[in-house]
N, C-alpha and C positions, 0 to 999 in steps of 0.2 A: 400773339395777336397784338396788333398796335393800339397805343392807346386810343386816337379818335376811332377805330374800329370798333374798340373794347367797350364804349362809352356807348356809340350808337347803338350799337347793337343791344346793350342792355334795354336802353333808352326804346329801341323799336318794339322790344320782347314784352317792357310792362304796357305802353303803350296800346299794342293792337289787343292784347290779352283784356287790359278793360273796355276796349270798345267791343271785340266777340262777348265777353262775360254782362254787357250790358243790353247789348240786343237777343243774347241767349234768355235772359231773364224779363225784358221787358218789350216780348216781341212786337207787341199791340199799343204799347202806351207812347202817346205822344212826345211824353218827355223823354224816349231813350236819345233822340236829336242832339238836346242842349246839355244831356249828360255825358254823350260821347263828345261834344264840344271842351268838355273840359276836361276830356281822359289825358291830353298831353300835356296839360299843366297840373296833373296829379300825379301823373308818370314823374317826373320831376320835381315834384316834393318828396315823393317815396326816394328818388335818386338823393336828393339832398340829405333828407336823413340817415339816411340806411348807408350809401356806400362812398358817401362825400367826407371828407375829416372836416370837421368843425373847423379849423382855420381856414378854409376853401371855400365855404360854403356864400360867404359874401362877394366873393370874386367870381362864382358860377351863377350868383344873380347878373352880379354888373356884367354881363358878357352880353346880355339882351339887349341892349343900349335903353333901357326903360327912363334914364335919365336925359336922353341924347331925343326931342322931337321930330327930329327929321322935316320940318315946316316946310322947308322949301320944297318938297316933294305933295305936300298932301293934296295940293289942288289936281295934282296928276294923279296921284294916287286913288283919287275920288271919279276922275272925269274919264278915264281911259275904259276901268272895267264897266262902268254906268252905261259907254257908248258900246261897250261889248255886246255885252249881254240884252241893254235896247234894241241894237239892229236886229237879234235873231227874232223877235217877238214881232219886229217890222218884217221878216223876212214871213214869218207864220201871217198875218195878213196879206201880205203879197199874194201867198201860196193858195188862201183860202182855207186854214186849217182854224181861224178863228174869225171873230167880228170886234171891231171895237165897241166900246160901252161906251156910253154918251158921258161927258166929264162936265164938271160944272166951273165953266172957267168968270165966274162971278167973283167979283174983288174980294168976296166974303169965301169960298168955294178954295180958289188959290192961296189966301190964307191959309185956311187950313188944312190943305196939301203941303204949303211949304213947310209949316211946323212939324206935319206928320214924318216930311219925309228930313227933315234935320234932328226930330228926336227918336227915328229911327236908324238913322247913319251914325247917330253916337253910340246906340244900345249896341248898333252890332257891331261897332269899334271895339268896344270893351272886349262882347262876347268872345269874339276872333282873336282877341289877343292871349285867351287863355291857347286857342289854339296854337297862333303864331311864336310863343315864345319857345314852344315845342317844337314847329317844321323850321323856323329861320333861322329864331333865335337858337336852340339850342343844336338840333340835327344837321342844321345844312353850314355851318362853319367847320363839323368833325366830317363831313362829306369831301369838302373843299383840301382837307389834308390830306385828304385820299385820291382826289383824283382831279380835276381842270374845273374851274370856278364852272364853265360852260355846262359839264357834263354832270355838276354839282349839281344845277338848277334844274336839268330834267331830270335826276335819279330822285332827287328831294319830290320837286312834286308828283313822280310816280308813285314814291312811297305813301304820299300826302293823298292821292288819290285810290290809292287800295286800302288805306285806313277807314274810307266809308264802305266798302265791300262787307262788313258783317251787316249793315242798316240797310245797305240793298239786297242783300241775299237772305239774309236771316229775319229782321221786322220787317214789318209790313206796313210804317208808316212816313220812310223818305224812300221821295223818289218814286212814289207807288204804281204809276202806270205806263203801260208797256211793257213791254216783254224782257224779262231779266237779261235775256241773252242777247239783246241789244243795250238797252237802259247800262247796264255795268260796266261794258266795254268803252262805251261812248263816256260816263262820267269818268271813268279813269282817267282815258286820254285829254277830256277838257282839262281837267285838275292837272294833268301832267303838264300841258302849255302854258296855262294860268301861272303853274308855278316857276314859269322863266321870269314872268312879270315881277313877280313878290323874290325872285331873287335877284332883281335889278335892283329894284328898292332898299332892299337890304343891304348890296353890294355898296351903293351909292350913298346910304346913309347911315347904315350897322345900328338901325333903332327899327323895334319893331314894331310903333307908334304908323307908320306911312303904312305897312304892309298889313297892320291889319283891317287898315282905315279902307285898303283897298281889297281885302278878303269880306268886308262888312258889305262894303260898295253896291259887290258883284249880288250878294245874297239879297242887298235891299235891291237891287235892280229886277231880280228875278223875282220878287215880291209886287213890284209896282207893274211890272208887265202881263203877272199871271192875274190882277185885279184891273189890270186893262179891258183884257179880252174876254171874249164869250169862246168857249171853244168849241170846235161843232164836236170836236172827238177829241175827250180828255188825255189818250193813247195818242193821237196822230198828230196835237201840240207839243207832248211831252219830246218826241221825235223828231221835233222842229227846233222848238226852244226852251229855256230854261237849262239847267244843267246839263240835263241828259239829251239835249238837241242837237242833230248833225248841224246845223247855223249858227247854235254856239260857237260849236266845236271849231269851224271852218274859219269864223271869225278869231277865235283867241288861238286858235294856231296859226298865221297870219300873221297874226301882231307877235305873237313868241316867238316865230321863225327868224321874222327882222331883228328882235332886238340879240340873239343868238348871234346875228350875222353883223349886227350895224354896231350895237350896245359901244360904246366908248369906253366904257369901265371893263369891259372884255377883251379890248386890241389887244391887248400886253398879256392875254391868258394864254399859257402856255405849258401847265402841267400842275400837281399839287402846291394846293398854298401852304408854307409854312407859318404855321399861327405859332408866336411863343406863347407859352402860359403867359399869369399874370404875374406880376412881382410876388401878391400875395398868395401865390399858391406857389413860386417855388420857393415862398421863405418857408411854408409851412413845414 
């Protein structure tokens, strides 16, 4: 077995084991969500300690680019999934699957709307990054050695995407309505497109600072849309929008397809990338 094989593969095994082991034991409580949030940056401290040699162990942080901001990307990174994930909730009033709520656009009102929704775009920066350093950062570079940057960025977010599969099949409190047998299929696939996006980002800036700004983005968008609306049927929105919504879906597969097709930093992809270690790992 190769080594990025040998790596992911580990990396995948502790990975989904804590997220099944977390909605095994905490099928009803709210916080399995934000524990499984951080199951792939525990997956790799365990990786770190256990099967990384001490001299490596500094040079398998710096691979996240956690020093590297990627700036010039975050307004996109911020604006693209925002307009995602907005239109479906537009598409669910189209439809009639909801009503809007009356907003208070009073100078006092928009105030504090704007705070709410910038001191929520950082909390879920953060949050996202314990994920991120796990799907970009560390899985979808050993992916990349294996196979075409392109084909990299939808294996990665398919992975990315059957990682919530213990929280929708197993608790009972993401994702909750609707029919499982639609609801799972559908969030896979969204996460699967979504993840062409966040591996544009990364390809583009090799930090995982933009990608998780834009993993935050999508979740605070689906936040401010689902406190938008009234829904006439909690079931018949969820199958519109939000995650699990074919208008999501339709929408960020769209925008994944292009950048798949268009992406600039893809022209020249034309089979596995050779990553070299780092100096400090092949002095070790």
């Amino acid at each position: 077995m190769s080594r990025p094989l040998r790596e992911a593969t580990t990396y995948l095994v502790l990975a989904f084991s804590l997220a099944i082991g977390i909605a095994t034991a905490l099928p009803h409580a709210g916080i399995n969500t934000l524990l499984s949030a951080f199951a792939p940056v525990a997956a790799l401290v365990i990786i770190t300690f256990t099967v990384t040699p001490r001299g490596r162990r500094r040079a398998l942080w710096g691979e996240f680019g956690l020093n590297r901001s990627g700036k010039r990307l975050w307004a996109f990174a911020l604006l693209v999934p925002m307009l995602l994930a907005g239109s479906a909730y537009g598409a669910a009033l189209v439809l009639g699957v909801a009503d809007l709520r009356s907003i208070d656009l009073t100078s006092s009102g928009v105030t504090s709307w704007s705070l709410n929704l910038a001191s929520t775009l950082a909390f879920m920066t953060v949050l996202f990054l314990a994920e991120e350093i796990g799907w970009r950062g560390y899985l979808l570079p050993r992916i990349q050695q294996l196979t075409s940057r392109r084909r990299a960025a939808v294996v990665t977010g398919f992975i990315h995407g059957c990682f919530h599969l213990p929280l929708i099949l197993i608790a009972t409190t993401y994702d909750e309505h609707g029919s499982r047998w639609l609801v799972a299929p559908v969030v896979v696939a969204t996460i699967t497109m979504g993840g062409v996006f966040y591996a544009y980002l990364w390809d583009r800036t090799h930090s995982v600072w933009p990608v998780s700004m834009a993993h935050g983005a999508v979740n605070t968008a689906f936040a401010i849309g689902a406190g938008a609306v009234v829904a006439r049927s909690e079931a018949d929105l969820a199958y519109v929008a939000g995650e699990s919504g074919i208008a999501t879906f339709v929408a960020v597969a769209v925008v994944g397809a292009l950048f798949l097709a268009r992406a600039r930093v893809w022209r020249t992809d034309t089979g596995a990338v050779d990553v070299p270690e780092p100096e400090l790992v092949r002095a070790a």
